[in-house]
DODONU-405664 format. One record per residue: z, x, y of N, C-alpha, C in turn; residue in one letter. Coordinates in steps of 0.1 Angstrom, whole numbers, plus 5000, padded with zeros to 4 digits. Each point is the difference from the previous one (the first is absolute). Layout:
BEGIN
ZXYZXYZXYA/...
***
This chain:
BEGIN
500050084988500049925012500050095012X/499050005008500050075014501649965009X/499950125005501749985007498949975013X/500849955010499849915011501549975007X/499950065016500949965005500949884997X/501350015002500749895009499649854988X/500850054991500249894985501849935003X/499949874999501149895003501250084991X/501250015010500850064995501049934988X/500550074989500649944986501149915009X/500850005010500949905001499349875003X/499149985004499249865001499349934989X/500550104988499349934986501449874996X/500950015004501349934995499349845008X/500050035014499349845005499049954995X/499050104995498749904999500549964982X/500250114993500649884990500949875003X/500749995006500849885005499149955006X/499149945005498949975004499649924991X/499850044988499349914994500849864989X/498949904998500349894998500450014986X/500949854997501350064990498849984990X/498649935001499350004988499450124996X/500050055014498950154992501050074993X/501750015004501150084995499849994985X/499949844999499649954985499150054990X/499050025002498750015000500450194997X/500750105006500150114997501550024998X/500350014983501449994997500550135010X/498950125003500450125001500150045014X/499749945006500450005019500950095003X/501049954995501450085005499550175001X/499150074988499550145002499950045012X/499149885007499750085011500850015015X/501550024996501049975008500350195000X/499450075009499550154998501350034997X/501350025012501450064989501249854997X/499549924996501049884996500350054987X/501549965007501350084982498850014988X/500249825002499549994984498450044993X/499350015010498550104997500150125001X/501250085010500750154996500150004985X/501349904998500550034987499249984988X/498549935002499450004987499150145001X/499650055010499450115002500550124993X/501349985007500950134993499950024982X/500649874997499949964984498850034994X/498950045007498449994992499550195003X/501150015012499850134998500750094992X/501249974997501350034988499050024991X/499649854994499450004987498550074996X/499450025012499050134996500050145003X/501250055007501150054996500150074990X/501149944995500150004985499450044990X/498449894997499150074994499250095000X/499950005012498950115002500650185001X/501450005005500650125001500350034990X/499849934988500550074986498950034994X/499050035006498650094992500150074999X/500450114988499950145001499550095009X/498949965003499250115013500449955015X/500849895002500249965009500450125014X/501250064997500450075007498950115007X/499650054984499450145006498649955008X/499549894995498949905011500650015011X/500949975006500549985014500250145005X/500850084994500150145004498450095001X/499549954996498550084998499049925015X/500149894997499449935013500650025017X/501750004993500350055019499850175003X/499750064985499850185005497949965006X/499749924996498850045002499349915017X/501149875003499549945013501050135009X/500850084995501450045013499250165000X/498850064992499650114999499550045015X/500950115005499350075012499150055002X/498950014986498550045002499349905006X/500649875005499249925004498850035010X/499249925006499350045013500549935011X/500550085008500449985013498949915008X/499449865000499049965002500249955019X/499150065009500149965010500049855008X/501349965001500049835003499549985012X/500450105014499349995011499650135006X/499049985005499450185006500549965018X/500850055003500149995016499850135008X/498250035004499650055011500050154990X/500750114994500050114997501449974987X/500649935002500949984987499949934991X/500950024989499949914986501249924997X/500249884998500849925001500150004984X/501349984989499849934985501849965000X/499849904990501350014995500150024985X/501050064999500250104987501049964993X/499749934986500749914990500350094991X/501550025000500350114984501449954993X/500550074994501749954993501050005010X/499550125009501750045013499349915009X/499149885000499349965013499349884993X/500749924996498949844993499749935009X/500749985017499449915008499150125006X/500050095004498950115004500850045016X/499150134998500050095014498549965007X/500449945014498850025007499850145004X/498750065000499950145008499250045003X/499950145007498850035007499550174997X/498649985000499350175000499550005009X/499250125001498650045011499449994985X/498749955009498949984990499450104996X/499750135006499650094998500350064986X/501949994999500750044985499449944995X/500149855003500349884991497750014988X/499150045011498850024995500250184990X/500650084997500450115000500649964988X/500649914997500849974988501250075002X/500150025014501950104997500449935010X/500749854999500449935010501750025002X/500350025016501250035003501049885009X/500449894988500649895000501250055013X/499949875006501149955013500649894999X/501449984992500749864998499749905011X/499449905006500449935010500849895001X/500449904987500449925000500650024982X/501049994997500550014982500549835002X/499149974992500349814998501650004990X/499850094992501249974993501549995008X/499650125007501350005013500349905011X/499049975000499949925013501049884994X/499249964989500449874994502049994994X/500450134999500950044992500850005013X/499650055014500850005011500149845006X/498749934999500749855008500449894992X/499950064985500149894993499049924995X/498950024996499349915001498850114988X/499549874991499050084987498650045002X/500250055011498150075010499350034988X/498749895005498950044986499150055017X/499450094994498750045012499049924998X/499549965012498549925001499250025006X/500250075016498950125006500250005011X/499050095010500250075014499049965007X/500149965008498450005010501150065011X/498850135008500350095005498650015012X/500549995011498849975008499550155007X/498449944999499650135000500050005017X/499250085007499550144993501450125000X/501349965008500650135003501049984985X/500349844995500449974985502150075001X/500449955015501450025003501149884991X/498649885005500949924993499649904991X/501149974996499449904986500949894996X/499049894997501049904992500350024984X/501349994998500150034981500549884998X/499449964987499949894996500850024986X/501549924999501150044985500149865000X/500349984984499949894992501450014997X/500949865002501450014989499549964987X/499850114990500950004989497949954991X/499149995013498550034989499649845005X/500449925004499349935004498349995011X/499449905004499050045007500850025016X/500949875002500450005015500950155000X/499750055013500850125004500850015017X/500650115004500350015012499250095004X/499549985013499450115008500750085012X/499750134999501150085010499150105005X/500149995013499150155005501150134999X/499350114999499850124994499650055011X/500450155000499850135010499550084991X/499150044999499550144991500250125010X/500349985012500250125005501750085002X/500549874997502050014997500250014988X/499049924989500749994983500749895004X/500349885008500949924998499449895007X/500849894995499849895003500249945014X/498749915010500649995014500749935002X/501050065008501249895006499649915010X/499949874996499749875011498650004999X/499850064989498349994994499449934996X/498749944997499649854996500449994986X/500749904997500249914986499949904996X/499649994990500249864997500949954984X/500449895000500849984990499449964989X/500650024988499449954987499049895000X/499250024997498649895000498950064994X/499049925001498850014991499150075013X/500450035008499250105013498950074999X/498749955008498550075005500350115009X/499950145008500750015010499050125002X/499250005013498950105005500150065011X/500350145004499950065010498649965012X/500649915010498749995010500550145011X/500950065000500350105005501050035000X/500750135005500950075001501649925004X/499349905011501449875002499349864995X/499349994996499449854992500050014990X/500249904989499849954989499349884996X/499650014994499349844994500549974986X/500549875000501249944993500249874993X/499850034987499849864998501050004988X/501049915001501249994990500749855000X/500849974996500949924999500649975014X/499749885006500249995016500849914998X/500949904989500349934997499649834999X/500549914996499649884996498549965005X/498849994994499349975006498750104995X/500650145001499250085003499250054986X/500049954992499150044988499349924995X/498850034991499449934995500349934987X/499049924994500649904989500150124988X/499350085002500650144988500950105001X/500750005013501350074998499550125012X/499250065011499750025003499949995019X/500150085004499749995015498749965002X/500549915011498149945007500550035012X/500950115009499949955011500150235005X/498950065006499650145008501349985014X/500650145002500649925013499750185005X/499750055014500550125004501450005004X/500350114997501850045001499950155008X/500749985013499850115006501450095002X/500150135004501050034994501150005013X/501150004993501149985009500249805004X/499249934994500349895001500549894982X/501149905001500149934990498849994993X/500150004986499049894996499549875000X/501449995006499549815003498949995013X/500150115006499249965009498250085002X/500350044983497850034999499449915002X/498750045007499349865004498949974990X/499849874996499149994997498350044995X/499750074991498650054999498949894994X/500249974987499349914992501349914996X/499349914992500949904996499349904986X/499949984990499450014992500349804997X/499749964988500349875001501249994985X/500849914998501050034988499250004987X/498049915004499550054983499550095001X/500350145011499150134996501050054986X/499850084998500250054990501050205008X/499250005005501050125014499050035007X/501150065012499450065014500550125002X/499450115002500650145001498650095009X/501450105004498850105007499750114990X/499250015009499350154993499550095008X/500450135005499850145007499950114994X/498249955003499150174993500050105013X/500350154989499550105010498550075002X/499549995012498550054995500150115011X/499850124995500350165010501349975011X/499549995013501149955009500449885003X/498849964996500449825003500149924988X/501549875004500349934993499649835001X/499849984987499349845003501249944994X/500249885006500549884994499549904996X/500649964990499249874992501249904995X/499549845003501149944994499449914989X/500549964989499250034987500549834997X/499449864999500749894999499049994985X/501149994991499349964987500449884998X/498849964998500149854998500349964984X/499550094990500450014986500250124996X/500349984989500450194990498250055006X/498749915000499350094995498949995013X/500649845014499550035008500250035011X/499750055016500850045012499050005008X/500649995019499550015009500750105006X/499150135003500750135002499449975015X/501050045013499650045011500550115009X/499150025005500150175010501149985014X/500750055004500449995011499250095011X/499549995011499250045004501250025018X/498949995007500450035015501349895006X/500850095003501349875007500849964987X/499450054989500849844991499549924994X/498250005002499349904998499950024986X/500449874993499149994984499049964999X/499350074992498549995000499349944985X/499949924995499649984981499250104999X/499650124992499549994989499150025000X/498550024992499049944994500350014988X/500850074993500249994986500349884992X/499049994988499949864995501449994995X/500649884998501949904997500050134984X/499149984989500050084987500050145005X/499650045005500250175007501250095001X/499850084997501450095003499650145008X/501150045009499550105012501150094989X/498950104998500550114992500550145014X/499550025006500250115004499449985018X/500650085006499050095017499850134998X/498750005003499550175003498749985009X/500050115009499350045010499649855009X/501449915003499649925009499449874993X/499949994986499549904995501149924984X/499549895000501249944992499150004984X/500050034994499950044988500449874990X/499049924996500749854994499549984988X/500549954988499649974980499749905005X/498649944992499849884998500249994983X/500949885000499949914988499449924996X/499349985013498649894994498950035006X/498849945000498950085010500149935010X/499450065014499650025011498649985001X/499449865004498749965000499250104985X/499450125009499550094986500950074995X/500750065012500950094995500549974988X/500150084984500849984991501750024999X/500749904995501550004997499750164989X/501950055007500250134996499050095008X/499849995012499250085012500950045011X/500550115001500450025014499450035014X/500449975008499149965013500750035011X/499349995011500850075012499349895015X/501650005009499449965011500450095008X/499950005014500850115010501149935009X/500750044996501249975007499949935014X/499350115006500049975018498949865000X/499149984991499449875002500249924993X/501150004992501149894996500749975011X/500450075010501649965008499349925013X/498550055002499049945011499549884993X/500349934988499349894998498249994998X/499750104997498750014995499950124990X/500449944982500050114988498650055000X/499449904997498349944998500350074982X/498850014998499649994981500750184999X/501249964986500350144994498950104997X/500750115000499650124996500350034980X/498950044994500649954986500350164998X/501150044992500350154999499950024986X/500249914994500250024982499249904992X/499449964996499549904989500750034982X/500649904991499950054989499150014990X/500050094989499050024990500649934985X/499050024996500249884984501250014998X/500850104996501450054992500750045011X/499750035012501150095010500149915005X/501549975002500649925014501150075010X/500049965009500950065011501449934995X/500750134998501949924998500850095013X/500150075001500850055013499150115010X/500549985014499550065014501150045005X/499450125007500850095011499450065006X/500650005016499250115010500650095006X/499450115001500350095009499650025015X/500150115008499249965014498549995000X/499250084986498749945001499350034987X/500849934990499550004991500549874989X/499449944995500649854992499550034987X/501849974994499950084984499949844994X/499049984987500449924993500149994985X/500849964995500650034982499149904999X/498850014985499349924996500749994987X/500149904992500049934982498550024995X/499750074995499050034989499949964987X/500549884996500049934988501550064998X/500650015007501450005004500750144998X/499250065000500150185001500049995021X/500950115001499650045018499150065001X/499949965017498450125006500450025011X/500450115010500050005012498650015007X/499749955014499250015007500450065015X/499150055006500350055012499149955012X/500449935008498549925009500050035015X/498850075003499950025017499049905004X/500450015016499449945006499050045009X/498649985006499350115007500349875013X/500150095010500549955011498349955006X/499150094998498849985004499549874995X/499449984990499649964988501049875000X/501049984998501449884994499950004987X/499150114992499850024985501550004992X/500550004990501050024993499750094985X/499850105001499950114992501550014989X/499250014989501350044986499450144992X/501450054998499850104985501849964993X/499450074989500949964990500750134998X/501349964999501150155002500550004984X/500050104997500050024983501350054996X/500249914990501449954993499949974986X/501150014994499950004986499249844992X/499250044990499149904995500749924996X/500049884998500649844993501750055002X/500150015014501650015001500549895010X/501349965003500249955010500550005011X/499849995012500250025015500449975010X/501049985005500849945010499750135017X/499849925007500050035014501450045006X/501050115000501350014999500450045018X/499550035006499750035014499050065008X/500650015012498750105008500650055013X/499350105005500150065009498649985009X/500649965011499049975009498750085010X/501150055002499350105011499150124987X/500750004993499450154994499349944989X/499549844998499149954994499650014984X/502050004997500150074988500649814991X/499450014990500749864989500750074987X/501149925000500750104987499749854988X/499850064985499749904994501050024986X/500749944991500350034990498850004990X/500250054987499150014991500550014988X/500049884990500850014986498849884991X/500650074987499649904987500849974990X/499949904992501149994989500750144992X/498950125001500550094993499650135011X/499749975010500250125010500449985009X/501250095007501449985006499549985019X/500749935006499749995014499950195005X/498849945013500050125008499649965009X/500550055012499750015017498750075001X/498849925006499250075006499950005013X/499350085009499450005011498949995001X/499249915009498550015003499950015015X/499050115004500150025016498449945006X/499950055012498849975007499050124993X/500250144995499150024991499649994988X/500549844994499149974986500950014989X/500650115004500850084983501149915000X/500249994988501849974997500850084995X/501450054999500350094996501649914995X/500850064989501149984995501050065005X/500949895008501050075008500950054990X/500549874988501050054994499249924985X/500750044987499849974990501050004989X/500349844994501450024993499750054988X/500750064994500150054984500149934991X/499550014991500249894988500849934994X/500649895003501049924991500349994984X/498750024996499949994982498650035000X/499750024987499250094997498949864997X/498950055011498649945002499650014986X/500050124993498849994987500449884990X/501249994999500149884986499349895002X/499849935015499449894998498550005010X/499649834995498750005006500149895006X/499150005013499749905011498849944998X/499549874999498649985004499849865005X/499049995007499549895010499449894985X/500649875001499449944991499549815009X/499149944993499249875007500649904989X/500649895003500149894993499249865007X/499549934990499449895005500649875002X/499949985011501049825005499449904992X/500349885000500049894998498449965006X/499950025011499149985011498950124997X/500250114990499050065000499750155009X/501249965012500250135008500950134993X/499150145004500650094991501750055009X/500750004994501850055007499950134992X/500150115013500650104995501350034997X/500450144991501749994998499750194996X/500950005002500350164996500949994987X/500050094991500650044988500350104997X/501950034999500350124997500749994986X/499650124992500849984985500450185000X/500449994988500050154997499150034991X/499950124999498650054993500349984987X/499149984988500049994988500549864995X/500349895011500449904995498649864996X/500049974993498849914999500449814991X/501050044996500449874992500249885014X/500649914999500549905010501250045001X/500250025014501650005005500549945009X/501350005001500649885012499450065010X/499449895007498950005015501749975014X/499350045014500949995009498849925007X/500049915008498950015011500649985010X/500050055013500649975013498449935011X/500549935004498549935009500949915014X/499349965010500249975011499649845001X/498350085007499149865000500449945013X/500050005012500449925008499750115018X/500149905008500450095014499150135004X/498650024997499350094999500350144997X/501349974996500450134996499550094983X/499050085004499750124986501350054994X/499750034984501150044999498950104990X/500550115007499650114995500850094990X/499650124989500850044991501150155010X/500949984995501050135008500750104990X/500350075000500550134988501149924998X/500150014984500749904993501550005001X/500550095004501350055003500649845015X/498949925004500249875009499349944998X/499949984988498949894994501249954990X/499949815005499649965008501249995015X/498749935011501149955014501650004991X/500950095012501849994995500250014990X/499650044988500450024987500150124996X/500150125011500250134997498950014988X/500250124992499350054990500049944990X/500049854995499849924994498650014993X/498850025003498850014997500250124993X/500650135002499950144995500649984985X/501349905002500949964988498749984990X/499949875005499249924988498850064995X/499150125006499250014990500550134994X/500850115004501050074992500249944986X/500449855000500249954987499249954990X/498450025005499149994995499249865003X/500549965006499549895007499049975011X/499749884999498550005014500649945009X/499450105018500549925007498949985010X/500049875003498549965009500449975012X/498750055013500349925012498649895003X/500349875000498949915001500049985013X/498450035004499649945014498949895004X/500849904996499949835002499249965010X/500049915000499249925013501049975009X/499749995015501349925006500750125005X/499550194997500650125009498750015007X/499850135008499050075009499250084997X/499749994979499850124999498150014999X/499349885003498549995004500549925010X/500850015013499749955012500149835001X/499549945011500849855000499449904990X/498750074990499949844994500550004987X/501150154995500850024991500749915004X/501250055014501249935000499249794999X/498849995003499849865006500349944985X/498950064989500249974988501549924994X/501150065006501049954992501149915013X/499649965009500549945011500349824997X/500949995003500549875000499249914983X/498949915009499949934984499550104988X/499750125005499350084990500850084992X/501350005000501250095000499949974985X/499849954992499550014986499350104993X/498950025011499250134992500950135005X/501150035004500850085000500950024987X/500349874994500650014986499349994990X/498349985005498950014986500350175001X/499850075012499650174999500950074996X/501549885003501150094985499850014987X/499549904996500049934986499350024994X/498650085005498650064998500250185000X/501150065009500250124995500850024986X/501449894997500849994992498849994987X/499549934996499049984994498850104995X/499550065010499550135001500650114991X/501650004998500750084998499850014981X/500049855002500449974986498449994991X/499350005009498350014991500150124999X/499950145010499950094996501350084993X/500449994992501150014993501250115005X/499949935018500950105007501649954993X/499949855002501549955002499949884987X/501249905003500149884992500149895001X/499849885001500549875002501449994998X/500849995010501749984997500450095005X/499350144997501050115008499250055013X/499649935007499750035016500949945009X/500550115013500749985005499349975010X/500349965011499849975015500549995013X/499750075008501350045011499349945015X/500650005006499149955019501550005005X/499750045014501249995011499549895007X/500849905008499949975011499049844997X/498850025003498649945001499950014985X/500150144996500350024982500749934994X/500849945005501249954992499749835002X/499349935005499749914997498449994991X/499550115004499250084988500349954984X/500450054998500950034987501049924997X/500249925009501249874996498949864994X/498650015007499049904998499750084983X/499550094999499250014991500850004990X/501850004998500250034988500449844998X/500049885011500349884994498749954998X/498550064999498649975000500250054986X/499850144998499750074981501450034999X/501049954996501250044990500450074990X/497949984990499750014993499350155002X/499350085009499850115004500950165001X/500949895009501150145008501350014989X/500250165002501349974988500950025006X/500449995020501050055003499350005016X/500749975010500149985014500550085010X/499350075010501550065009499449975017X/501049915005499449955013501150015011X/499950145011500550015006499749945012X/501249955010499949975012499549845002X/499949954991498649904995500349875007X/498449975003500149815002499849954988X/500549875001500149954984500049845006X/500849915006499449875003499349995013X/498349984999499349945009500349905009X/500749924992500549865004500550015011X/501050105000501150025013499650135010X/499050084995500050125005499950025014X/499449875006499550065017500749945005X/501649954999501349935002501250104999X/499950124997500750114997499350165007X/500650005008500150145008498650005003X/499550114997498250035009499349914992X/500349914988499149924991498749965009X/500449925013498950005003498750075005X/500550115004498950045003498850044992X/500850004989498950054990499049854993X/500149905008499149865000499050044994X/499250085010498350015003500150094984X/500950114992499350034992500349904987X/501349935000500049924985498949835002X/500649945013500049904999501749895008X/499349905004501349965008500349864985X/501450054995500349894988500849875010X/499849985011500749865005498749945004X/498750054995498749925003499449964986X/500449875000499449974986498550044986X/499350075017499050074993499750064997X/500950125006500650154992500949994993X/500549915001501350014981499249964989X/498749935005499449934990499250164987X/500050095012499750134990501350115001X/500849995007501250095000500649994987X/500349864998500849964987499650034988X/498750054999499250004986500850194998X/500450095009500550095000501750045004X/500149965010501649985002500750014989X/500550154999501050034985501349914999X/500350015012501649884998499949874996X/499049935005499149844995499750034986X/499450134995499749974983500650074993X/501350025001501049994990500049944991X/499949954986500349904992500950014992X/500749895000500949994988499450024986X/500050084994499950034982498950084998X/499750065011498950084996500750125004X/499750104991500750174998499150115008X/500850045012499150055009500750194997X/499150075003500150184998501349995012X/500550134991502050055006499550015014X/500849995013498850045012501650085010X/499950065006500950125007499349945014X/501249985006500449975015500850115008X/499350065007500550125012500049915012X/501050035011499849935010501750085012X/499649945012501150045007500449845006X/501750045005500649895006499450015013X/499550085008499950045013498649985002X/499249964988498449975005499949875008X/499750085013499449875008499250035005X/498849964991498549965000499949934990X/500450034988499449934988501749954994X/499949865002501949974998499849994983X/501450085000500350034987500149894990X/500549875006499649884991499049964992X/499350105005498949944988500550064984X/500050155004500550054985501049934994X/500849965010501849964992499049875001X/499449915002500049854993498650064990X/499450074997499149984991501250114987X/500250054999500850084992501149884994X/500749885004501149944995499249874995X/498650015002499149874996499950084982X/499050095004500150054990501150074985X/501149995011501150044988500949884995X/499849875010500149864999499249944984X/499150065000499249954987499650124989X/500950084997500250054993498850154995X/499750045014499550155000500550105008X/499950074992500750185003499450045014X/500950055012500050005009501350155006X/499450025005500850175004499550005012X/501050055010500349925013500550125009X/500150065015500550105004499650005013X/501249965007499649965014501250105013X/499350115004501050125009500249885013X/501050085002500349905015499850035015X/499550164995499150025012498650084994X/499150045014498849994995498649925005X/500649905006499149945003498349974992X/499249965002498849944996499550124985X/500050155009499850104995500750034987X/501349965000501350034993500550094999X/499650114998501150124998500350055015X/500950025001500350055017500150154995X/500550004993500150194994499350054986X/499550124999499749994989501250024986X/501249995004500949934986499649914995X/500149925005499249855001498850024988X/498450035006499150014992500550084986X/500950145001500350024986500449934996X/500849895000500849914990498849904995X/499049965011499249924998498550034987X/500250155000498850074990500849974987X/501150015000500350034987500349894996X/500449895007500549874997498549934991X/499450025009498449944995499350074989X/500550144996499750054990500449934987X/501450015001500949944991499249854995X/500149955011499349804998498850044994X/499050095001498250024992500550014987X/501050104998499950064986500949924992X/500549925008501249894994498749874995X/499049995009499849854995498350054996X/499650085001498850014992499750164994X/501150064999500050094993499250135005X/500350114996499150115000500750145000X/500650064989500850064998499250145003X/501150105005499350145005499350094988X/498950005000499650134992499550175003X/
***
């Protein structure tokens, strides 16, 4: 599930259940779950965590699973990955055993490209948090350029999405006194300058939208109340949010105020001369990826007269803010198999990560000032690997990228304005590459469309063995393969476990992610959200023709969007999966966009209080198809008390339906953590090994 500002905070889950009518209370024996810390849904929580618990910590390997997984997330070989580049320095924060909430810090980039980086503590979250009392999860810095003295830090209690914001002195190391803050909330918050802000939070009664959500921009100038920011935008209570947005392009900064009218549509506008807001030409489906050289850089999701969807395009800023864009400038078109998944700019160069049948590609794109041509070459990176855009440096027109595969270990690259890329850093091997094998495999849907999936086993294995599959499917998000040591999402080295034991572990890329661009994700959208559980059910299947895996012993995992994933398909084939694991998860449709950010996510399920979307919601909705007497696969519930985005009620009422009618059900809900769940990596160790235990417990696969 995409995180998204400013999600309805957990103490207003207690009214809206009271809210409802005594027939619907009827109608769901299990309500009371969603009373976030009410005694008595504490106290069943607690009891479900006891009891898996219990079993699961008496696996033999249990221990040394957890001991082996926190040496390998707390390992100081990690890569120091650059979170912000400010002007000549390196911003990261640094997660280890003496430091689980992290050190924010700083290098010269110069080391930091040198590979001999000479760390400057600036902020120790653990201390901070240990000095005021309070469980600081880090969430980030915006630090305003160009001289980058000051900054807003954005800390979470205890891993939730809502945080406090506090300005920062980078030139003191401390926190300003009588400096802009703001108090716990779901907070948008944009430097329009050095004494301005642009602000969009929790303004009280009134001020949010029907999803939990600010609809109301205000400027906040400094040295004055917040009560008294004035006015910027104001959005309506069915937008969905209103927030600013302040890009830096060389010395000048643009503002934008972003009114999303849905998860997937918006009216982005420029602030221009005086204050004036200006719309746009970017089409409501459009998303403004990036500024460089004076122009706004925008994804089309759908086409543009000719222009094809998955095309980036450009207008100019200065004849945006004058009210005459006239017809884009096209910078990118895609090709059969390449689509555009992430953008970044520097002061004159625009990097973009391409999906290559779901392998990365960086590109590098100029512009001829003469001409308005858009010139590409391709910056050379490891073949069928995967690629994340990890930062950049502006001025020196440098993009840092990670680069890993199921069996080759993350590395820092650099790519500059001359072409080359070079490896800053390079981690050492976790386990030994040679025993197993990776390969790119096609399963055919229901519909005939081919779904790719990656497949890792160990070498010499060829009989059927217990399968894993991890899949998404939703929110345009790709899910690409990662060195197995965090494979999958939060499960620490869980993927490295299981094929260690000789087992298969798959990542299926569904319909309904980003990974051929928007008519993938369109494919599995609202009424279509079916062929997302045909492209499960068609790789599961896949497994079992070519005598990778078995009928019964396939397991299936999704977080989030996953987790109602996998809550549909195992009350769809029962008969398929031999075992469930659905973290963070939605699970009743029925109620979903009635509960915390539920709504916003309308535009991708479907609105279930409109008779005409339940009329296909319900044919999937895992908590609706529960049945009495039918024997559904053991299924493992991860989750946090402190998720507010995705309310935990869903797990605790789909987990007590299911153990209500007499199926095996293993349950584990931290109480902090938020959406993500683990706030530390203790956390995820307990979490690899726990999930180990439940595979080998309910579909077997003993180490050889």
């Amino acid at each position: 599930m995409k995180k998204l500002p400013a999600i309805l905070r957990s103490s207003a889950l207690p009214l809206a259940v009271a809210a409802l009518s005594p027939a619907a209370a009827q109608d769901d024996p299990y309500l009371w779950l969603e009373e976030i810390e009410g005694p008595k849904a504490i106290a069943q929580v607690e009891k479900w965590n006891a009891e898996t618990e219990r079993l699961l910590r008496a696996d033999p390997s249990f221990e040394q699973d957890r001991a082996r997984a926190r040496a390998i997330l707390d390992d100081e070989s990690q890569i120091a990955f650059p979170d912000r580049i400010l002007g000549d320095r390196v911003m990261n924060l640094w997660r280890d055993a003496k430091n689980p909430r992290g050190l924010w810090r700083s290098t010269d980039l110069a080391s930091y490209l040198a590979g001999k980086p000479e760390w400057t503590t600036v902020i120790d979250v653990d201390a901070l948090g240990k000095a005021e009392g309070k469980s600081w999860v880090w969430h980030e810095a915006d630090c305003l350029a160009p001289d980058y003295k000051r900054c807003l830090v954005s800390l979470s209690p205890g891993g939730t999405d809502a945080d406090v914001v506090r300005e920062f002195d980078l030139s003191t190391g401390s926190f300003v006194d009588g400096g802009f803050t703001l108090p716990e909330a779901k907070s948008d918050v944009a430097w329009a300058d050095k004494d301005t802000l642009l602000v969009a939070t929790d303004y009280g009664a009134g001020t949010l939208t029907a999803s939990g959500y600010p609809r109301i921009v205000k400027r906040w100038r400094r040295g004055t109340p917040l009560a008294s920011a004035t006015p910027v935008m104001e959005g309506a209570a069915g937008d969905m949010i209103v927030a600013p947005r302040v890009e830096q392009d060389g010395d000048r900064r643009w503002a934008f105020i972003n009114r999303a009218l849905t998860f997937y549509t918006a009216e982005l506008w420029l602030e221009g001369e005086g204050g004036r807001l200006v719309r746009t030409p970017m089409p409501q489906t459009a998303e403004l990826r990036t500024v460089i050289g004076g122009r706004m850089i925008v994804y089309l999701n759908d086409p543009m007269g000719d222009i094809p969807a998955g095309s980036l395009i450009a207008w100019p800023l200065a004849d945006v803010a004058a009210g005459k864009a006239g017809a884009p400038e096209i910078v990118l078109e895609p090709a059969a198999r390449a689509v555009v998944e992430d953008v970044r700019a520097t002061d004159h160069i625009l990097w973009v990560k391409q999906l290559e049948d779901v392998s990365g590609a960086l590109l590098a794109l100029t512009r001829d000032a003469a001409t308005g041509r858009w010139t590409r070459r391709a910056v050379p990176l490891a073949d069928k690997a995967t690629v994340h855009l990890v930062g950049a440096a502006d001025r020196q027109d440098i993009v840092f990228a990670s680069v890993e595969g199921m069996l080759t270990p993350p590395s820092l690259v650099a790519a500059g304005p001359d072409g080359a890329a070079r490896t800053v850093q390079q981690l050492g091997a976790r386990f030994d590459a040679s025993r197993f094998t990776v390969e790119q495999r096609f399963a055919t849907s229901k519909d005939g469309t081919h779904i790719p999936y990656f497949l890792a086993r160990k070498k010499g294995v060829t009989g059927p063995v217990p399968a894993l599959i991890h899949a998404y499917g939703g929110f345009r998000a790709a899910q690409t393969p990662t060195y197995l040591t965090t494979e999958p999402y939060r499960a620490g080295p869980l993927g490295l476990f299981w094929v260690e034991d000789g087992n298969a572990y798959v990542l299926a890329n569904i319909r309904g992610g980003g990974e051929y661009g928007p008519a993938w994700h369109a494919a599995a959208l609202r009424e279509k959200r079916q062929n997302a559980l045909d492209d499960l059910a068609a790789v599961a299947e896949d497994l079992i023709t070519t005598g990778v895996g078995v009928k019964g012993r396939i397991a299936i995992s999704g977080r989030s969007n996953g987790g109602v994933l996998v809550g549909a398909a195992m009350t769809q084939r029962p008969d398929l999966y031999g075992a469930v694991i659905a973290g963070s998860p939605l699970e009743d449709m029925k109620r979903y966009s009635h509960l915390l950010a539920g709504a916003s996510w309308v535009a991708e399920y479907g609105d279930p209080d409109k008779p005409g979307d339940w009329a296909f919601m319900q044919t999937w909705s895992p908590y609706q198809n529960v049945r009495e007497g039918v024997k559904y696969p053991p299924a493992f519930f991860y989750l946090s008390t402190r998720d507010d985005r995705v309310h935990p009620g869903h797990a605790r009422k789909m987990a007590a339906k299911l153990k209500d009618y007499g199926n095996s059900v293993y349950y584990h809900e931290y109480r902090e953590g938020g959406h993500s769940v683990g706030a530390d990596h203790a956390e995820d160790a307990v979490r690899a090994a726990l999930l180990h235990a439940f595979l080998k417990r309910e579909i077997g696969g003993e180490k050889k």
